[in-house]
C-alpha positions as CSV (number, residue, x, y, z in Angstrom):
1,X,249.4,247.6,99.3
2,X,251.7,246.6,102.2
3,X,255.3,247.1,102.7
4,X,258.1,244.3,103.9
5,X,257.8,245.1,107.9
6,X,254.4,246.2,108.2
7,X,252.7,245.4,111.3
8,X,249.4,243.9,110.2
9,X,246.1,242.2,111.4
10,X,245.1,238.9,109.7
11,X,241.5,237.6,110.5
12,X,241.5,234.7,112.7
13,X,245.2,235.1,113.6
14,X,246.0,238.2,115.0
15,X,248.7,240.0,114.6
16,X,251.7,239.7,112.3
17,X,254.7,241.3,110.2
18,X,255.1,241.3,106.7
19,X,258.8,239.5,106.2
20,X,258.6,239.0,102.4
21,X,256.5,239.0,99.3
22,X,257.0,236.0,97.6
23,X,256.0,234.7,94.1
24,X,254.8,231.3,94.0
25,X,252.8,228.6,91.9
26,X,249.8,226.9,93.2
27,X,247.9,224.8,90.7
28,X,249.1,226.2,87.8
29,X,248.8,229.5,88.6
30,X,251.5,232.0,89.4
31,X,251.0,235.0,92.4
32,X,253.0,236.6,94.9
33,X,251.8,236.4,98.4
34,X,252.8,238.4,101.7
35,X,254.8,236.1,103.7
36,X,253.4,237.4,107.1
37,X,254.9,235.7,110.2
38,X,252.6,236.3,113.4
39,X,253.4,237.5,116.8
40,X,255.1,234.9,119.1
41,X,257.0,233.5,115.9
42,X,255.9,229.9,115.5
43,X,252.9,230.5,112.8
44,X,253.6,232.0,109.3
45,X,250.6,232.4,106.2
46,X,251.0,233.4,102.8
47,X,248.3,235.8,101.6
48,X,247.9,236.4,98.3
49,X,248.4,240.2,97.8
50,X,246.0,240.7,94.8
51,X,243.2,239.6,97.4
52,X,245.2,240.3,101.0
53,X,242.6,243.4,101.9
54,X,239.5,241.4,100.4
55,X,240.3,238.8,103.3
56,X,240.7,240.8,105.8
57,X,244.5,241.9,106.1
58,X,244.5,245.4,107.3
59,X,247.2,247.9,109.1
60,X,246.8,247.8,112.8
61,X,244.2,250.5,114.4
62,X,246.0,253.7,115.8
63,X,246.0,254.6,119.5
64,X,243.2,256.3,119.8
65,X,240.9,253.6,118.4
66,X,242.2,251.4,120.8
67,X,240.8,253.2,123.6
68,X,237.4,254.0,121.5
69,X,237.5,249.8,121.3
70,X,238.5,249.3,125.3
71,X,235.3,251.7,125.8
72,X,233.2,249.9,123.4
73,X,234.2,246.9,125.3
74,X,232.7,248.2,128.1
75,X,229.0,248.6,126.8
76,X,226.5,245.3,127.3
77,X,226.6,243.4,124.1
78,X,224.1,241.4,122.6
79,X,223.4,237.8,123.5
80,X,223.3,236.8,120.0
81,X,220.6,234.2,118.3
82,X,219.6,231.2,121.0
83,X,219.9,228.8,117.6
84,X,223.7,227.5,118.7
85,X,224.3,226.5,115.3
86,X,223.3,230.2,114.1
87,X,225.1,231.7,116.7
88,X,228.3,230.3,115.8
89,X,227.7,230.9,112.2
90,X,227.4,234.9,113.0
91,X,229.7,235.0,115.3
92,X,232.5,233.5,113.1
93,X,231.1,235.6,110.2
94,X,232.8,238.5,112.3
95,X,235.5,237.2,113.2
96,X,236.3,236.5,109.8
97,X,235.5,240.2,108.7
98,X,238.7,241.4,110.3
99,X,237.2,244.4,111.6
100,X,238.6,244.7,115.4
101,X,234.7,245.6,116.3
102,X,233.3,242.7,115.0
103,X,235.6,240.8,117.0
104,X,234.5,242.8,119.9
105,X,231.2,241.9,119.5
106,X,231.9,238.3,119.4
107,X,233.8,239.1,122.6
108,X,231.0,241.0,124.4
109,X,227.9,238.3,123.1
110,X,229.8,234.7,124.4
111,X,230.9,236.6,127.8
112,X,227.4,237.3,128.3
113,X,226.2,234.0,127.5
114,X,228.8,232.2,129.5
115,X,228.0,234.0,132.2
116,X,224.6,232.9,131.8
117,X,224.7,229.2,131.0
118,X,228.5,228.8,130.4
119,X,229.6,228.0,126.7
120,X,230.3,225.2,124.5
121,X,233.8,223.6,123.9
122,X,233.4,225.4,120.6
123,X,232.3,228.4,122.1
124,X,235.2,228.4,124.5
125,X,237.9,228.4,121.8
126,X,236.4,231.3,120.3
127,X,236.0,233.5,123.1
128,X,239.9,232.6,123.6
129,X,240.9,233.3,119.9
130,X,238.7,236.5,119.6
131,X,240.6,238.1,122.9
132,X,243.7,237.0,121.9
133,X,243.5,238.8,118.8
134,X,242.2,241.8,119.8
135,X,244.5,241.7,123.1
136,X,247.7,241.7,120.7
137,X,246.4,244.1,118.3
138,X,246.1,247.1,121.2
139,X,248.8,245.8,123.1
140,X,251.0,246.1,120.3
141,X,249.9,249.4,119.2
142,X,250.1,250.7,122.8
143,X,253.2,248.9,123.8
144,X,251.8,247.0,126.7
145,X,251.8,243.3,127.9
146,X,249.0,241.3,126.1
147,X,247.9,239.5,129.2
148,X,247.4,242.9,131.1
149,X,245.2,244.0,128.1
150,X,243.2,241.0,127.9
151,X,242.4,241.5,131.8
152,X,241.1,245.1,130.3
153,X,238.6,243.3,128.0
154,X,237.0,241.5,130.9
């Protein structure tokens, strides 16, 4: 369970702090949520908290897996299936896992295909979404800019 404050890391989103639970109605059926507002302050979620770690919501990696993910960033990933539709599939199958590797890999698999063939629209805005999480998650945890860390990931 997470704490009001908590520093967290929402698939698909990125970072955010827990500012409340809340208990609120939707169709009928009463639950609190995490009311989780995400870094740069213009986006908030509610997450149910009987299901917040079955989606995904998870405490932010320490320091030390940040560099052991900066290293793994480093390593030639995998071009992923040549099936677009697939591809996409797979590749937002991981971003939706919340685990800051899967993300990686999405990371490491379109930057080699773009530098290939170049990427789809679609494509594009995944790549961006996919660094921008994993950017904030380590720059938060290591206290540094989230622009210089995305020039780390490549």
């Amino acid at each position: 369970m997470f704490s009001i404050g908590d520093v967290v890391c929402y698939p698909m989103h990125g970072v955010g702090t827990i500012e409340g639970i809340v208990t609120q109605t939707v169709l009928g059926v009463t639950a609190d949520y995490y009311s989780l507002r995400f870094s740069g302050g213009k986006m908030t979620a509610l997450i149910p908290v009987a299901t917040a770690e079955k989606v995904g919501l998870r405490q932010l990696i320490c320091e030390e897996e940040c560099f052991k993910v900066l290293s793994y960033m480093e390593v030639p990933g995998d071009r992923g299936s040549d099936n677009w539709n697939q591809r996409y599939r797979e590749n937002m199958d991981k971003m939706r896992s919340g685990s800051v590797y899967d993300v990686a890999d999405v990371i490491k698999c379109l930057k080699l295909r773009d530098s290939e063939k170049g990427l789809s629209a679609g494509e594009r805005k995944m790549l961006a979404t996919a660094k921008m999480i994993i950017s904030g998650e380590i720059a938060t945890v290591l206290n540094e800019d989230p622009a210089s860390v995305e020039v780390k990931l490549g």
